[in-house]
C-alpha positions in Angstrom: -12.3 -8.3 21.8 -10.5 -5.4 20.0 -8.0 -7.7 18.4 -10.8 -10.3 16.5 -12.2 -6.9 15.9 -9.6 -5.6 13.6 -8.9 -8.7 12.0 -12.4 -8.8 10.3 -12.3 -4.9 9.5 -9.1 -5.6 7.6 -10.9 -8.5 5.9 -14.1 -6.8 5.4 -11.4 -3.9 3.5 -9.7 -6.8 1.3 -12.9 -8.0 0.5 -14.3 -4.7 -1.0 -16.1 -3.5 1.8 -14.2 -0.7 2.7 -17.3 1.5 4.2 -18.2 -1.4 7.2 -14.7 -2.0 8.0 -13.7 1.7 8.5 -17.0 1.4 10.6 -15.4 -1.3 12.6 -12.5 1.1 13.4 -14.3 4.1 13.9 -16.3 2.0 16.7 -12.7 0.3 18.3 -11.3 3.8 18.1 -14.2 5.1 19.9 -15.0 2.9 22.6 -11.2 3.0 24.0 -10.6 7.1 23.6 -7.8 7.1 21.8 -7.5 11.2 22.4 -7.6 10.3 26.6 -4.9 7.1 26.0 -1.9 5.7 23.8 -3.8 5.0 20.7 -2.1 1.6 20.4 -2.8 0.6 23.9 -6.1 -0.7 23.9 -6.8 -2.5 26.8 -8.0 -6.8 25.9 -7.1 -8.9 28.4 -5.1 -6.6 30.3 -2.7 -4.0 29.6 0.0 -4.0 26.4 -2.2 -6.9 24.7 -0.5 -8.1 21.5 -3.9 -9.2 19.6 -4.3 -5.0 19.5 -1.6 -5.4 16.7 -4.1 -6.8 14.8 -4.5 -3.1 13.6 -1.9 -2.9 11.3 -3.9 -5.6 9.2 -6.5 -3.1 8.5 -3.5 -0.6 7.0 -2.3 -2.7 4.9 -5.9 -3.6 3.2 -6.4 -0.1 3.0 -3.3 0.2 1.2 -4.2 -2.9 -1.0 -0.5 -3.8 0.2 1.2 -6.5 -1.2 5.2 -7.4 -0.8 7.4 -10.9 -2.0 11.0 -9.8 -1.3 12.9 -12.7 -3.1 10.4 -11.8 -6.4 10.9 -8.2 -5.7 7.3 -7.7 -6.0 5.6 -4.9 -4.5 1.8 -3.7 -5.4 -0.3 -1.3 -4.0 -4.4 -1.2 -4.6 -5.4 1.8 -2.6 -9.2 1.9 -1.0 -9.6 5.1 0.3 -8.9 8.1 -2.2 -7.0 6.4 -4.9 -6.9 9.3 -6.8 -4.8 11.5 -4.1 -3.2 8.7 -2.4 -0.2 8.6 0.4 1.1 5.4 2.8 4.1 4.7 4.4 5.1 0.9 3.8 8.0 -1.4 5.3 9.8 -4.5 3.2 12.5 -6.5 4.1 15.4 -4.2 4.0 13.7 -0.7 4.4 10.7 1.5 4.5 9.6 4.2 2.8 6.7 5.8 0.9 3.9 5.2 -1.8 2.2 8.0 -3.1 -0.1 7.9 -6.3 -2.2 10.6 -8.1 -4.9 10.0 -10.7 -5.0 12.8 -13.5 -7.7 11.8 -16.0 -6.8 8.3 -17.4 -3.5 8.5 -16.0 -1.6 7.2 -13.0 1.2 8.9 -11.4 3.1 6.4 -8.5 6.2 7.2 -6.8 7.9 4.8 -4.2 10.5 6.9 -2.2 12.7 4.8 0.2 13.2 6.4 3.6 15.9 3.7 5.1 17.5 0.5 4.0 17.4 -0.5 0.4 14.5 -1.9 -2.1 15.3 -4.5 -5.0 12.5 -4.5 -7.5 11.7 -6.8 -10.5 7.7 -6.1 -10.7 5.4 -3.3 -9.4 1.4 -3.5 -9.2 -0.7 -0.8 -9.5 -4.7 -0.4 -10.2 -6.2 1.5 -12.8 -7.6 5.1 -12.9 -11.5 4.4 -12.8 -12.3 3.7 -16.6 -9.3 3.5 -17.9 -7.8 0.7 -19.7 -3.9 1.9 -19.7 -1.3 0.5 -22.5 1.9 2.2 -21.5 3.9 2.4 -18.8 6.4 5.5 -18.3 9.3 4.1 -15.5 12.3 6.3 -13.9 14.6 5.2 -11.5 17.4 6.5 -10.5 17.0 9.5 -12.7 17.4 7.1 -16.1 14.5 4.9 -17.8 13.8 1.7 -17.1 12.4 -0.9 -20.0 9.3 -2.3 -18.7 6.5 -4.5 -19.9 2.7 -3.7 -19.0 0.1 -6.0 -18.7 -3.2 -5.9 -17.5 -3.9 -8.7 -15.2 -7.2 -9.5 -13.3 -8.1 -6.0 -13.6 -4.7 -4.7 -11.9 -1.5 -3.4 -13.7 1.6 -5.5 -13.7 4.6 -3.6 -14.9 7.2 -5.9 -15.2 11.5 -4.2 -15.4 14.0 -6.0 -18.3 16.7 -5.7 -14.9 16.4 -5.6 -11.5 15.9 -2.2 -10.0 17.6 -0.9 -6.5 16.4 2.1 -5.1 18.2 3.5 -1.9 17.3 6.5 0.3 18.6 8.8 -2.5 16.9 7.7 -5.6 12.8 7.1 -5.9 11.1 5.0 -8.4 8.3 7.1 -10.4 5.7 5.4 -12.7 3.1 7.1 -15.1 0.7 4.7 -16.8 -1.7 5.7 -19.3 
């Protein structure tokens, strides 16, 4: 059943093992060709099944997707190609776009909102492979924002002195190295 399925790829991916639950996928997508079907139509139980949702669990650990509105904490931990990374995401107010590029020891992250509006306090980002990064470089809004970095388990944690708002108009843009 498709939808028990997904739910172990997408733990398999939290879990680190990113290369069994692709294969997972790769084997759902497969056995219901998606090119001869609505890709999000696999038939369990019958036709328009909602455990088939369980797919968007397996994007989210591929994204290393995390979200706590009232915080206004959002973290990404990309699994497949950190280094040239792009996802859409959706909070409580919005959607938009992560992208992040890796460029030696540094990290270049962007959020750009699409729709709605994002309130952030705290971002989380992983590390370029090797690197052990001590600043942070924020713009929002086309001004600098004071930040704190830390390194906690083995993730970044940049922290903003003030709340920050993005809208449609206005991205978020972090460089740590």
């Amino acid at each position: 059943m498709n939808g028990f399925e997904y739910q172990v790829a997408g733990h398999m991916i939290w879990e680190g093992m990113v290369t069994e639950g692709m294969a997972i996928t790769r084997a759902i997508h497969d056995r219901y060709q998606a090119a001869r079907r609505n890709p999000w139509n696999e038939i369990e139980c019958g036709d328009h099944y909602a455990r088939s949702m369980a797919s968007y669990g397996v994007f989210l650990a591929a994204c290393g997707f995390e979200y706590h509105g009232p915080k206004g904490h959002i973290g990404f931990a990309p699994r497949l190609t950190p280094e040239n990374f792009k996802a859409a995401f959706t909070v409580a107010e919005g959607w938009g776009s992560f992208s992040q590029t890796v460029k030696g020891k540094e990290l270049h992250a962007r959020i750009e909102l699409k729709r709605g509006r994002l309130r952030l306090r705290s971002i989380v980002l992983t590390p370029a492979k090797d690197a052990t990064p001590s600043t942070a470089k924020v713009l929002a809004q086309g001004r600098a924002v004071d930040s704190r970095l830390e390194l906690k388990d083995g993730k970044i944690l940049v922290t903003f002195a003030e709340d920050v708002v993005l809208t449609p108009e206005e991205g978020l843009n972090v460089v740590v190295g």
